[in-house]
Backbone bond lengths (Angstrom), bond angles and torsions (degrees), N, CA, C in turn:
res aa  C-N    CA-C-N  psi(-1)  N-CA   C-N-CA  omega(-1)  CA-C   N-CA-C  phi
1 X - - - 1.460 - - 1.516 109.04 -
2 X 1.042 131.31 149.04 1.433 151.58 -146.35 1.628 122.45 -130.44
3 X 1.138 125.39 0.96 1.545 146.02 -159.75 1.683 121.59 77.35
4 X 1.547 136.63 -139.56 0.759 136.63 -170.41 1.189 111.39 -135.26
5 X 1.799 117.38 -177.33 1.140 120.11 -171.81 1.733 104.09 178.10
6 X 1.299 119.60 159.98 1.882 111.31 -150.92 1.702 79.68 -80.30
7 X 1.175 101.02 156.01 1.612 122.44 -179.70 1.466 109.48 -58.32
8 X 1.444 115.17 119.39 1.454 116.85 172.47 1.768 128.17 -52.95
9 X 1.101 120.80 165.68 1.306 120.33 -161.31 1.817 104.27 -90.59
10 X 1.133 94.26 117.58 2.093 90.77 -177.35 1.551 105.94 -89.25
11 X 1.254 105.11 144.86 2.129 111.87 -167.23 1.123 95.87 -131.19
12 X 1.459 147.41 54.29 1.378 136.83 134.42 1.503 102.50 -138.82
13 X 1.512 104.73 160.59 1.555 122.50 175.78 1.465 126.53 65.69
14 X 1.852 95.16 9.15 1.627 92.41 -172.48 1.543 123.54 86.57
15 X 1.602 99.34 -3.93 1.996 117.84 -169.15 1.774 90.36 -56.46
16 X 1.408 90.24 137.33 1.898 88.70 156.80 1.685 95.97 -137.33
17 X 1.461 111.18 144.85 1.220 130.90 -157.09 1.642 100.56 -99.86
18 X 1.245 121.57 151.81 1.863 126.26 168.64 1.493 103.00 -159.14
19 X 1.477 99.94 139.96 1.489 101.29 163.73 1.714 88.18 133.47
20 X 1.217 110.34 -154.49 1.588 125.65 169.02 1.689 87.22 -150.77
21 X 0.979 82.88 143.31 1.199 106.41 173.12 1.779 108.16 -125.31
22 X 1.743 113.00 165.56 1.504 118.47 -157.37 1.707 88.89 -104.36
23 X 1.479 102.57 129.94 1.483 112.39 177.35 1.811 106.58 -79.90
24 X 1.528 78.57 153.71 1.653 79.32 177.95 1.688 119.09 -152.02
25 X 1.032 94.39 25.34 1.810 101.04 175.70 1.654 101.46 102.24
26 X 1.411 102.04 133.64 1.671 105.41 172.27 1.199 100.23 108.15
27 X 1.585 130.69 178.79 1.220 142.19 177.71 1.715 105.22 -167.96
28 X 1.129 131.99 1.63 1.835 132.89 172.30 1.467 103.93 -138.29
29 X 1.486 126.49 133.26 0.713 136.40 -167.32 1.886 97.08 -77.31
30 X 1.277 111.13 128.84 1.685 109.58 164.06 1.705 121.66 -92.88
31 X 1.094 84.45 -135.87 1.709 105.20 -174.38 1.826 99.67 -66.80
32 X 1.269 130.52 125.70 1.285 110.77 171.57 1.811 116.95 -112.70
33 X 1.201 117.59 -161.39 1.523 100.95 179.82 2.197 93.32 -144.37
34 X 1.179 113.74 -179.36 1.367 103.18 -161.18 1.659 98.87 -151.46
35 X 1.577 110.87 123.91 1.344 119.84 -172.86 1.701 96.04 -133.18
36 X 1.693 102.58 108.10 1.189 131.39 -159.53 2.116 87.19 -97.47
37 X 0.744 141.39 118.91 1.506 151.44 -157.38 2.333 92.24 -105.12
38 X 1.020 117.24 122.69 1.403 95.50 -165.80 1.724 110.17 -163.69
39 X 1.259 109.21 32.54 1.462 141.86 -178.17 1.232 133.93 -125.40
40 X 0.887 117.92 7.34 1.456 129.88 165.00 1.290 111.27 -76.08
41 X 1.531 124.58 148.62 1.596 153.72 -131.70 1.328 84.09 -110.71
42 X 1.670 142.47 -17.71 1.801 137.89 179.43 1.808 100.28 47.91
43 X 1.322 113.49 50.58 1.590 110.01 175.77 1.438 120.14 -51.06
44 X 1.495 106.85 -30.72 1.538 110.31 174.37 0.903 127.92 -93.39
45 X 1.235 125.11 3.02 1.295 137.19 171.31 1.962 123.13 -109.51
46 X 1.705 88.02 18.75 1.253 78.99 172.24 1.972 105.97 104.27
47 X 0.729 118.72 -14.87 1.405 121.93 -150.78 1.143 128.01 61.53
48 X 1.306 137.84 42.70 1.742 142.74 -135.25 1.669 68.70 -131.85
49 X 2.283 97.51 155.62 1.213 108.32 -178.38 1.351 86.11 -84.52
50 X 1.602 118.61 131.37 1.021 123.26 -174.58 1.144 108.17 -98.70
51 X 1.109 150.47 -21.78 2.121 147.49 137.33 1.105 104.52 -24.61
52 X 1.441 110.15 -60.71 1.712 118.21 -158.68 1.511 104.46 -72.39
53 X 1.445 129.60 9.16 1.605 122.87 -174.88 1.862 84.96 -80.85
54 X 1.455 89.21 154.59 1.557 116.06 163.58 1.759 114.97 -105.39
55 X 1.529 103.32 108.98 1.430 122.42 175.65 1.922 109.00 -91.67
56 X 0.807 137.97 124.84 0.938 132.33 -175.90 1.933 122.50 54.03
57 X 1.785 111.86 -120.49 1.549 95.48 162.36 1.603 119.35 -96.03
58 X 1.571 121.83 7.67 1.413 114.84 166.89 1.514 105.50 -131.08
59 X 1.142 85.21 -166.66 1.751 122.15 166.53 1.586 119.77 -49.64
60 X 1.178 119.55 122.86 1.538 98.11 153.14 1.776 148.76 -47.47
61 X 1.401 82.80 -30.92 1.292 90.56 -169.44 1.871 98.85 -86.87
62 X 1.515 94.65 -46.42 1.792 86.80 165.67 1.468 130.84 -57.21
63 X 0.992 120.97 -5.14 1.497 124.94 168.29 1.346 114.16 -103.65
64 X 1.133 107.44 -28.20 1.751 95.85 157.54 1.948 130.15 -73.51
65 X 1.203 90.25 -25.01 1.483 91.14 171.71 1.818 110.21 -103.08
66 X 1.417 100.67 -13.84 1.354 110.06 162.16 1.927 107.50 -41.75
67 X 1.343 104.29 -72.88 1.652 139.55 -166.56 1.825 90.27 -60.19
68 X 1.134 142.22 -55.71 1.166 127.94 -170.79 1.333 111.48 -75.10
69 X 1.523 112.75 -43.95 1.825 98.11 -170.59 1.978 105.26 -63.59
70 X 1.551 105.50 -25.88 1.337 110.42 176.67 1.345 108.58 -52.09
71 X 0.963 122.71 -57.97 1.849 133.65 162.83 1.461 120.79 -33.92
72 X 1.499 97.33 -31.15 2.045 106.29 177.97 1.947 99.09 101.45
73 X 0.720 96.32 9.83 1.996 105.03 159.86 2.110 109.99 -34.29
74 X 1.105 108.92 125.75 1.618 102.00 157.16 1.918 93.16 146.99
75 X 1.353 79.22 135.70 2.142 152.23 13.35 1.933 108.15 -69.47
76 X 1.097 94.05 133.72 1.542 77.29 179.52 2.045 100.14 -112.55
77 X 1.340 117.97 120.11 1.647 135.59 -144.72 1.159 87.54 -105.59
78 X 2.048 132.75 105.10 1.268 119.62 146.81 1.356 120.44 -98.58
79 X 1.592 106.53 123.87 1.673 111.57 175.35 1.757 112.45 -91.07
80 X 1.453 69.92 106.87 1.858 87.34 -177.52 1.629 112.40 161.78
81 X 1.207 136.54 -170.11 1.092 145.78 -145.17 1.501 88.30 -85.80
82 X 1.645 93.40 157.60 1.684 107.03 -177.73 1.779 110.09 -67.94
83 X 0.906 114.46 147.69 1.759 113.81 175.16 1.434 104.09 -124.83
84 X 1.558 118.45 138.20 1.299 102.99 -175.19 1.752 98.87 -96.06
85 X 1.104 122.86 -21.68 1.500 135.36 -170.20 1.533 111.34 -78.47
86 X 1.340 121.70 -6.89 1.010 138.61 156.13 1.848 149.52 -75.33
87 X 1.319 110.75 63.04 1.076 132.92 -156.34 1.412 125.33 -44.22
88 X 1.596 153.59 157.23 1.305 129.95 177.72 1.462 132.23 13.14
89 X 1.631 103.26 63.96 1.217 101.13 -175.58 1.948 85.10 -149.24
90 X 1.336 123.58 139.26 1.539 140.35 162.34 1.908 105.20 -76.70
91 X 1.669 95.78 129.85 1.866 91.58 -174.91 1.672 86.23 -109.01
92 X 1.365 108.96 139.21 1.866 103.82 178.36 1.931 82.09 -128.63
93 X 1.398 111.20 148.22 1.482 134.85 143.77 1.069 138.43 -56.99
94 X 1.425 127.79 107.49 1.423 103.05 -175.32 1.446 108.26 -100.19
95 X 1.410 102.45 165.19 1.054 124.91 167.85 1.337 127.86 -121.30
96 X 1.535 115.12 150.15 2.353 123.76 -13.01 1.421 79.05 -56.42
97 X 1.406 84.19 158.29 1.981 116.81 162.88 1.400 92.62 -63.90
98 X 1.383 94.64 134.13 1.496 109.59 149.92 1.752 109.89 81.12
99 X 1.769 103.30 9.20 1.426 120.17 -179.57 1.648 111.57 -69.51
100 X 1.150 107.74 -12.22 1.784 99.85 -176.64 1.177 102.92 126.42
101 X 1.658 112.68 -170.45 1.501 126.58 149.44 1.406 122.05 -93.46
102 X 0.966 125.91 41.60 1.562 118.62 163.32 1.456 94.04 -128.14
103 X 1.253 124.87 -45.36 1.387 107.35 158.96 1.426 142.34 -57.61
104 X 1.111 100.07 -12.71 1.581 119.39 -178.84 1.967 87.70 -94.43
105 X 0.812 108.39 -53.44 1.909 94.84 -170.21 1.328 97.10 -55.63
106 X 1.466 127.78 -46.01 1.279 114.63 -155.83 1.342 115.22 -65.48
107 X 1.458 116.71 -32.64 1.758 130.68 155.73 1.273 108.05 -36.24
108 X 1.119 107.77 -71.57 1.940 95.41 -169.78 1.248 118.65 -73.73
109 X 1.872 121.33 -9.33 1.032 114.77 153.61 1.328 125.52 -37.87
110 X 1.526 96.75 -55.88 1.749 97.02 -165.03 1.356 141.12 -83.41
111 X 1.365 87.32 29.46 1.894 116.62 -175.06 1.595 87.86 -101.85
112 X 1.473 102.86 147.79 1.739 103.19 153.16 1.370 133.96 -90.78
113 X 1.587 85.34 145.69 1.386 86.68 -156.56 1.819 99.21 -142.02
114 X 1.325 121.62 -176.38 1.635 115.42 -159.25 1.209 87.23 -98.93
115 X 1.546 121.57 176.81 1.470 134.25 -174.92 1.403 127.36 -70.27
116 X 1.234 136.89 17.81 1.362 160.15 -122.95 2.221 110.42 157.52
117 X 1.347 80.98 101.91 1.856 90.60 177.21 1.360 104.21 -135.88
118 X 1.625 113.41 141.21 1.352 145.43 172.36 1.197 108.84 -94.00
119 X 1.616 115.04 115.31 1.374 111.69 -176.54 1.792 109.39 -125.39
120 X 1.399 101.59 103.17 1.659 115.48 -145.92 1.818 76.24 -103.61
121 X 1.850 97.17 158.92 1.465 106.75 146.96 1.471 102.41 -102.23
122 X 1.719 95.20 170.90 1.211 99.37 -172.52 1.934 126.11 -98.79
123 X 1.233 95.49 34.09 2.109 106.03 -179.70 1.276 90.71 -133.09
124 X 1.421 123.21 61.39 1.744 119.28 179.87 1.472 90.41 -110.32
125 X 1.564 147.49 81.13 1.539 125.16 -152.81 1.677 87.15 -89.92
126 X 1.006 147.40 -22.68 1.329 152.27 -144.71 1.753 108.56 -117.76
127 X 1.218 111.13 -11.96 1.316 97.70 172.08 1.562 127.50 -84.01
128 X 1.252 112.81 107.74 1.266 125.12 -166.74 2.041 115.46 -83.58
129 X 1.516 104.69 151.38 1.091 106.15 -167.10 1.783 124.14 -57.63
130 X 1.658 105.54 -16.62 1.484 113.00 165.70 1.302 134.21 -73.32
131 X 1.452 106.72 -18.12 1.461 138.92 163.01 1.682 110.07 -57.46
132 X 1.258 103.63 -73.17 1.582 92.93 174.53 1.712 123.62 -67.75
133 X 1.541 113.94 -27.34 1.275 108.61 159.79 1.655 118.72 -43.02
134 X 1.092 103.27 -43.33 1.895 101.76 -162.69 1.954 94.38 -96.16
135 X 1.442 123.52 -9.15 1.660 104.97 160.79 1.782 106.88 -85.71
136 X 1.277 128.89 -21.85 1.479 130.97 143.47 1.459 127.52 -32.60
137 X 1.358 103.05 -76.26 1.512 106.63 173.84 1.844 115.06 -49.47
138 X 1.419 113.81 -31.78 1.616 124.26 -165.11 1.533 92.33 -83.49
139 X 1.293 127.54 -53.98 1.216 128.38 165.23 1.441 145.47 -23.44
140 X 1.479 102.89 -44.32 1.410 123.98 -167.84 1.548 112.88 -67.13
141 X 0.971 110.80 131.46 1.923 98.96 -168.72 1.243 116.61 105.88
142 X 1.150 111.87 -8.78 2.130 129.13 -141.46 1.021 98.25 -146.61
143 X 1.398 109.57 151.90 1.260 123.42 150.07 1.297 151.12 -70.86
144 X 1.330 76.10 -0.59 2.035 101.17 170.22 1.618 107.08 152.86
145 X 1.337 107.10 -173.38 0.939 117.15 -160.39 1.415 111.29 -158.89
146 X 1.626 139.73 132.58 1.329 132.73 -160.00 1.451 112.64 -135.62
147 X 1.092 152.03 153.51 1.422 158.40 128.14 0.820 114.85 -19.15
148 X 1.882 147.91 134.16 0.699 138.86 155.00 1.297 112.06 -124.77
149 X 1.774 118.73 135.38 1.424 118.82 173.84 1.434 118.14 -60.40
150 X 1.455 106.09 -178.94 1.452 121.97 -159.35 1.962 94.20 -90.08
151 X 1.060 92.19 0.04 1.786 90.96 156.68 1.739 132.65 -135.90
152 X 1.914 97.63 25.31 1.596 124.00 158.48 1.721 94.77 87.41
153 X 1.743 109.17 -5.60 1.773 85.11 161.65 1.687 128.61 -69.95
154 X 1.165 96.80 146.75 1.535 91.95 -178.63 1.483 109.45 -75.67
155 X 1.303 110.15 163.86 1.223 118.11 169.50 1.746 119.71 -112.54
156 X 1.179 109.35 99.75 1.654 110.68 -167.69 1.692 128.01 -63.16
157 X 1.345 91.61 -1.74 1.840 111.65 -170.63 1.703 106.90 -120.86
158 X 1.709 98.89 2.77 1.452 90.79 165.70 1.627 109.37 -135.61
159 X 1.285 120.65 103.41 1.533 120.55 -143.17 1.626 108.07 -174.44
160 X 1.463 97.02 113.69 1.542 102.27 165.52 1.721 133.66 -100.56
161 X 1.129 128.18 134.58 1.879 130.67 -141.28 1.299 90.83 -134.36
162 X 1.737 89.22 145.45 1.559 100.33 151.21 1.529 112.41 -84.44
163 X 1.408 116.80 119.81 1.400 142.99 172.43 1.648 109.09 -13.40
164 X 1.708 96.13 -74.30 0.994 105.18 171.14 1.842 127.43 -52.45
165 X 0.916 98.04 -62.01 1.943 96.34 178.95 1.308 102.12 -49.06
166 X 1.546 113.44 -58.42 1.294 88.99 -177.60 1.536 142.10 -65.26
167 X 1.265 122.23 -25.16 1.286 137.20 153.86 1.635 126.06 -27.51
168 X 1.556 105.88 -47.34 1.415 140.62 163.52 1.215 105.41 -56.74
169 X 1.615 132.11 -43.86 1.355 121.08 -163.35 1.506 103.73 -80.90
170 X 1.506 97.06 -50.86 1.407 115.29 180.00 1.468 118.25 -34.45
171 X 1.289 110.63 -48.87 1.582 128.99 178.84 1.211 114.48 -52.70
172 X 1.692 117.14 -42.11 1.686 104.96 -140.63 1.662 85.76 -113.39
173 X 1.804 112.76 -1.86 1.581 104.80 -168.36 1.130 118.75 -67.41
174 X 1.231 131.38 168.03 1.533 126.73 -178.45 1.704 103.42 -128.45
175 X 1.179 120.92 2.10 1.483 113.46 -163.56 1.502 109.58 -104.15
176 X 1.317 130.38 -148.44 1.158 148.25 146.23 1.245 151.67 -128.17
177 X 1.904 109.90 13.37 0.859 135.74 -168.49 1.575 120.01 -102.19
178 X 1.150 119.34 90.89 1.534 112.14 -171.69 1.747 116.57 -42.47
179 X 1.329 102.28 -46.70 1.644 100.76 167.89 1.952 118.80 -53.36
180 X 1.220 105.42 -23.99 1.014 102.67 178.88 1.703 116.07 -96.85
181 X 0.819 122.88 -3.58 1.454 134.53 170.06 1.176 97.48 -103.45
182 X 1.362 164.84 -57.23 1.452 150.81 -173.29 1.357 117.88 -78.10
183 X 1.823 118.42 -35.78 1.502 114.74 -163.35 1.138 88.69 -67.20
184 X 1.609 148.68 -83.58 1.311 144.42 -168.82 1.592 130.74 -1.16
185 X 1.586 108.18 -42.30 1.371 128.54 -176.25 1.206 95.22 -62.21
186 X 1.598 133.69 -34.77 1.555 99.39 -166.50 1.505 120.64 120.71
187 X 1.804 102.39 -34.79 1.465 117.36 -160.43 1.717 104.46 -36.96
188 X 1.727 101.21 147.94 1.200 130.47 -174.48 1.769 86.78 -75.32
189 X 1.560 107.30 138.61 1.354 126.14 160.59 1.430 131.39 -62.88
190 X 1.306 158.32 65.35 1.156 141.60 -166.83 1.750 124.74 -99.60
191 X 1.554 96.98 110.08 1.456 92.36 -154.80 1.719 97.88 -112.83
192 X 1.651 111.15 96.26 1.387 118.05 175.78 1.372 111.92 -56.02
193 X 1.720 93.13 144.98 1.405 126.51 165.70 2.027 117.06 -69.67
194 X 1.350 83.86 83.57 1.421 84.37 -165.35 1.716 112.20 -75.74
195 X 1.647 116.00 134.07 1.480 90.97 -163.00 1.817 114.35 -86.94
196 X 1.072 111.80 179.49 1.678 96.97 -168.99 1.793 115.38 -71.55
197 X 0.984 112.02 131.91 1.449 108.64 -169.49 1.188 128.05 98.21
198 X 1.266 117.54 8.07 1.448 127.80 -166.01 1.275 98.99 -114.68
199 X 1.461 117.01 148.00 2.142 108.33 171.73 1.449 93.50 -71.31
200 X 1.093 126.53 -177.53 1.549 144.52 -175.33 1.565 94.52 -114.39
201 X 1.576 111.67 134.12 1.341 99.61 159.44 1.079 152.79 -88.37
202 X 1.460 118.70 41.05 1.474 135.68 -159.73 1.458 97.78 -116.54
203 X 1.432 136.93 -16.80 0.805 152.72 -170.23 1.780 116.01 -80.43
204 X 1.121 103.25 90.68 2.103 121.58 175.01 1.400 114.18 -86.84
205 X 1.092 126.67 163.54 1.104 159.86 -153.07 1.478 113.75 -99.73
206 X 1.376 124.62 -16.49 1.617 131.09 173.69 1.796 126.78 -6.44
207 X 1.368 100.71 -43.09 1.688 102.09 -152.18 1.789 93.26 -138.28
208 X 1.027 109.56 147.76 1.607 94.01 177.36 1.468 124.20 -80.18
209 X 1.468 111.95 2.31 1.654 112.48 154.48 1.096 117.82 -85.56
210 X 2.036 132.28 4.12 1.255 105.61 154.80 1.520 98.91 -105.31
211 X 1.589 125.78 -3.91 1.447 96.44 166.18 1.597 137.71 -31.76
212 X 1.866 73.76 -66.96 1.696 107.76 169.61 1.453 119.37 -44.99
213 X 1.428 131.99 -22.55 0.936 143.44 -172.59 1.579 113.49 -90.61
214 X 1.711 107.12 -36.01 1.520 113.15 171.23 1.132 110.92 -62.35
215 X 1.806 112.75 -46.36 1.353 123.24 -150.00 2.140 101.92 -61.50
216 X 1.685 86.88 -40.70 1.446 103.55 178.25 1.296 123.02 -37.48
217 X 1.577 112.64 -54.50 1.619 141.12 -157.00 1.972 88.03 -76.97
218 X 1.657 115.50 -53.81 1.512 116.07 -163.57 1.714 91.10 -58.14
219 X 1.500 134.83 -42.31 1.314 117.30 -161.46 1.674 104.85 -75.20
220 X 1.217 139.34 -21.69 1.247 129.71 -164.02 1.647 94.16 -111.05
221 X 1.708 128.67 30.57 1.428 111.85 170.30 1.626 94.54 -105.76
C-alpha cells in the first residue's frame, strides 16, 4: 500500500463515494472474481439454511451470485455447502466448519482469483448488478470499497478489494472480527442513491423480521 488520496468518483447506480480510501496500484477496475461467504449456523433465524430461503422467485444465495456473474464476476468461490441449483460457480469448505467469517474469507482467499474480489454475504436479495459495478469503479486505485447504509454504516459483507491487500490482511490477522480485519484498510464508502420505492441493497436477511421484511419489499416490486 502506497498512502492515500480523496475517494474516487463511483458511476453506476447513483453510488456516491466518502471517506479516503488506501491506494493500491491501478486506476480501472478489471476482471474481478467473487467470494459469496455462505456457512454460517443463521442462529437468529432459527437455524434455517439461510442461502437456501426463497425471497421473492429464488434463493438468496442464488440472487446473490445471480447479481455478480450479471456484473461479469469469475470464478465466483462459495464457502459453504454444495448447491446443486447453483450454476458455474466452485463450493470450497471452510475451515473449522462453522469458524466464522474470517475463516470463511480466508478459504476463498486461497483459490485464484483476478486482482479485484467481491466479498458478498449470502441473504443480500436486493443487491443488484449496478451496485457492485459502482463499489468496482469506487474501488479501483483502493483497497476496496464498501456499502454504505442509509445512515453511512458500512456494510462489511458487501465490499469490493484488492485481492492482494486483502489476502495480506487476512494472513497476518489475529482476531475474529470481520469489522476488525476490514475497517483498518481504509475502504472507500459508497453510499447508493437509492431510488424511492425500491428496497435498498444493504438490507440481509439476519432475523426473521427482516426476512419478513424482504419477503414484503419482493411482493410490491
Amino acid at each position: 500500500m502506497s498512502g492515500t488520496r480523496p475517494a474516487p468518483a463511483a458511476a453506476a447506480a447513483g453510488a456516491t463515494p466518502s471517506g479516503a480510501g488506501t491506494q493500491d496500484g491501478g486506476t480501472h477496475p478489471g476482471p474481478f472474481g467473487l467470494i459469496v461467504l455462505a456457512g454460517g449456523r443463521a442462529e437468529r433465524l432459527g437455524g434455517r439454511d439461510k442461502p437456501g430461503v426463497v425471497v421473492g422467485d429464488r434463493t438468496l444465495i442464488a440472487g446473490v451470485v445471480g447479481a455478480g456473474i450479471a456484473a461479469g464476476a469469475g470464478p465466483v468461490i462459495v464457502v459453504g455447502p454444495q448447491r446443486a441449483d447453483l450454476g458455474g460457480t466452485s463450493f470450497v469448505a471452510e475451515q473449522p466448519p462453522g469458524g466464522g467469517p474470517v475463516p470463511a474469507l480466508r478459504r476463498g482467499l486461497a483459490e485464484t482469483l483476478p486482482p479485484q474480489v467481491a466479498v458478498l454475504a449470502a441473504d443480500l436479495p436486493f443487491l443488484r448488478p449496478e451496485y457492485l459495478s459502482a463499489l468496482l469503479q469506487a474501488a479501483a486505485g483502493y483497497c476496496g470499497a464498501v456499502l454504505a447504509d442509509d445512515a453511512g454504516r458500512p456494510q462489511w459483507l458487501a465490499g469490493c478489494w484488492a485481492t492482494a491487500t486483502l489476502r495480506h490482511a487476512a494472513g497476518t490477522y489475529q482476531g475474529t472480527s470481520l469489522r476488525g480485519l476490514l475497517g483498518p484498510l481504509g475502504p472507500v464508502l459508497v453510499r447508493p442513491a437509492v431510488p424511492p420505492g425500491q428496497p435498498p441493497p444493504w438490507l440481509d436477511c439476519d432475523t426473521p423480521e427482516d426476512l419478513a421484511a424482504a419477503r414484503a419489499w419482493a411482493r410490491v416490486r
